[in-house]
Structures are given as structure tokens and as C-alpha cells.
N, C-alpha and C positions, 0 to 999 in steps of 0.2 A: 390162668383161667380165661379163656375166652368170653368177649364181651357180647351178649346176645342183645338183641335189639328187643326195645319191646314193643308189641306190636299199638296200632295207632287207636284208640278207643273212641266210641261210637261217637261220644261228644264232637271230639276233633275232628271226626271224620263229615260229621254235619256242618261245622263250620267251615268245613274245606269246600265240600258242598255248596254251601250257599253262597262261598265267596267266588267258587267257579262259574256260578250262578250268575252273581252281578258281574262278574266281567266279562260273560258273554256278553251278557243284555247292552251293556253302557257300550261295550265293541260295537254289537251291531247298531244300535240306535243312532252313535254317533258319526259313523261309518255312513248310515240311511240320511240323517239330517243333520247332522252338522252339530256340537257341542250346547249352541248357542240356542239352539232350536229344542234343545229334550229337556223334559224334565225330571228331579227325582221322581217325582210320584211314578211315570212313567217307566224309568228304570225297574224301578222296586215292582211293578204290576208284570213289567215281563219279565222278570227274576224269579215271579210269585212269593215276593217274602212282602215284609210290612216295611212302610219307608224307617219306622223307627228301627224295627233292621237294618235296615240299608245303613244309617246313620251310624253303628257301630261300626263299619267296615269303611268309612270314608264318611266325612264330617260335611262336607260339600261338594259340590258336581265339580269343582275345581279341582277335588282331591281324586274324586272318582275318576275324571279323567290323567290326573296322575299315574293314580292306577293302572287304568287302560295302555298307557302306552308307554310304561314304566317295562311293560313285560315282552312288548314289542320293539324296546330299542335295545333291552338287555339280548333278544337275541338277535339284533342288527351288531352290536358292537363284537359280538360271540364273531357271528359269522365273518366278520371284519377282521377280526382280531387273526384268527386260522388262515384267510387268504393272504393275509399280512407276511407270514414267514417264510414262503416262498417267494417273495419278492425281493431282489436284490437292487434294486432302483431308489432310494430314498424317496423321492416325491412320489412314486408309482404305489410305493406299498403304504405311504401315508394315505394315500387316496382310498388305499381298499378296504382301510379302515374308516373313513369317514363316510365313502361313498353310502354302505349300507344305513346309515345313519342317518343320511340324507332319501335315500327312498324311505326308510322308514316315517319318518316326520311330515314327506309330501303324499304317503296313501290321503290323506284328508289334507288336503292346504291350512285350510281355518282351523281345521283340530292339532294340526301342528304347531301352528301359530299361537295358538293358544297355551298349549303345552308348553312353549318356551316361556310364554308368560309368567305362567303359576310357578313353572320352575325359578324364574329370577324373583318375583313377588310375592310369593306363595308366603303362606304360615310353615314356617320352617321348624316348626313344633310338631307339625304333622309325618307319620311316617313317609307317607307318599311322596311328599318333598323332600325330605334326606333322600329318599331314595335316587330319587330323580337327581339331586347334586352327587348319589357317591357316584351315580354312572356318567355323570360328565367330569368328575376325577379320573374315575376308569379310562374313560377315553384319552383324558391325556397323556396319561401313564402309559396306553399304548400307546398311542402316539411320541411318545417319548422315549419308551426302547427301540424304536423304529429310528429313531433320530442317534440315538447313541450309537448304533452299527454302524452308522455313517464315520469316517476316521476324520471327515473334514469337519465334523460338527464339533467341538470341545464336549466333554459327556455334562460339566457342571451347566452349560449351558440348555442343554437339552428339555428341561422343565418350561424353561420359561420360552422356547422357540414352541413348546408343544401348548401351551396354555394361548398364544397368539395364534395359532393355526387354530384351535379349539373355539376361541371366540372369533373370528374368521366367520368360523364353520355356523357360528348360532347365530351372527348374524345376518348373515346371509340369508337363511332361512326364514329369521323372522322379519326382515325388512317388508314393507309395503308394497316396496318398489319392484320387489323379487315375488308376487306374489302369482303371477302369472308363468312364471319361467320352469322350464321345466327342470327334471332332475341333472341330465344333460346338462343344460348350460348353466348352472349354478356348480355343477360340477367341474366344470372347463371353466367359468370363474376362479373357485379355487384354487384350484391346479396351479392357474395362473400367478394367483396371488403366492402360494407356497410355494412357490419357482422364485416372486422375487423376493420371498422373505431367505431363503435357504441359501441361493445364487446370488441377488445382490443385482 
């Protein structure tokens, strides 16, 4: 007997709702001024819910912006992942997966910056932080079948060349000193770097 789905009830459909809701608002607000600059009240008024709503859906603006860019990097690493397998280049097709990565994180420099923050310090109790850590696994993982195609790479090795190119990748990003740079040359950085970790 086939499995029928059933359909999504009014409840759920409200709280999809409200939560599409708040990650407009937190989008554009932080997008407009900067993470550091908005407030929940503020979110929660142009969501038009009450902040103690808001507070079911994210426990703080740290989370909220997990949120936020939790759904923007899942489809940077998408789109990375697909330009990835038509690349026959080991460093080339590594890049095409971190590059999106990397514009993704610098549409807002400070909200990126940020983001890396809560991600390494965050309350890891929170969904929005697991989240945020399974897709920087993600990413290594691909980045790691990319590496295994390669015949010069050992395959047992390939986790941990992808885990160093991964943090590469986050530091770079969030360093101080890189805060001005653009996507560009943080990406020709890389590159760089992953040429002599791979190459030698």
C-alpha cells in the first residue's frame, strides 16, 4: 500500500509562517545595519509577532543570526558542491566549493564575522549552532570526496587535508586583518594556500 503523505495542518503551517517571518526581517535588518546594530524588539516588530515569540524560534540575536545565514550558506555549499563535479582539477574544484562559501559569509563582512563567532562559541545546546557545525562537516566532506578523486592524494588521508583546508577557509574569513579584502583575494589567498598544502 502506498504511502500517502499527510497534508500539513493549520498549526504548522502558522509556525512556518512566522518563522519565514523572522528570517526575513533578521535578513533584511541585518543586511540594512549590521547584526550589532538591531535589536530583537526590533526584529520581532517587523516580523509583527511579540518578541516572546521571536524567543521560541531563537533564544538570542546570536541564534537568530545563526539562523539567518545558516540557510544562506546551506545553499552556497549546494551550489558549490554541483559546480564541484565537473571539475577535473583538484585545487580548481576545491575552490568551487569553498568559493561560494566565501561570497556567501562577505555579503555583510561584520555579519559574517560574526557568524563565525557564535559558530565556534556559541551555545551548542542551541539548534542553530549544531546546524551551523553539521554544515561546516558538510563542507568538509565535500571537500574531502574532491580530494579522494585525486590518485595522488592517499583516500585515508583525505579527511584530515579537508578539515585544514576548512579551517584555512574560516580563518581567513574571520581574521581582522582580512576584513577589508575582498572575495577575490581571499580567494587567490586560498588557492594559494591549498596549492602548498596539496603540492608541497
Amino acid at each position: 500500500m502506498p504511502v500517502v503523505s499527510q497534508p500539513i495542518g493549520r498549526r504548522e503551517r502558522n509556525k512556518q509562517a512566522k518563522l519565514d517571518r523572522i528570517v526575513a526581517a533578521a535578513r533584511e535588518l541585518f543586511a540594512e545595519h549590521g547584526v550589532d546594530e538591531v535589536t530583537t524588539q526590533q526584529i520581532a516588530d517587523k516580523a509583527d509577532i511579540g518578541t516572546g515569540t521571536l524567543f521560541l524560534y531563537a533564544k538570542s540575536k546570536g541564534e537568530l543570526l545563526l539562523l539567518v545565514q545558516n540557510s544562506g550558506y546551506a545553499d552556497a555549499l549546494a551550489r558549490g558542491r554541483s559546480a564541484a563535479e565537473s571539475i577535473t582539477d583538484t585545487i580548481e574544484a576545491a575552490m568551487a566549493i569553498v568559493r561560494p562559501v566565501l561570497e556567501c559569509n562577505r555579503t555583510q563582512v561584520d555579519n559574517g564575522r560574526t557568524y563565525l563567532r557564535e559558530m565556534v562559541f556559541g551555545d551548542h545546546e542551541e539548534p542553530h549552532h549544531r546546524d551551523a557545525l553539521e554544515l561546516s562537516a558538510q563542507t568538509e566532506e565535500a571537500v574531502a570526496e574532491v580530494l579522494r578523486r585525486d590518485k595522488r592524494i592517499q583516500s585515508e588521508n583525505a579527511p584530515a587535508l579537508a578539515r585544514i583546508i576548512s579551517a584555512i577557509m574560516f580563518l581567513a574569513m574571520a581574521a581582522s586583518v582580512n576584513a577589508t579584502k575582498t572575495v577575490d583575494e581571499l580567494a587567490q589567498d586560498l588557492r594559494a594556500q591549498i596549492r602548498v598544502l596539496l603540492q608541497g
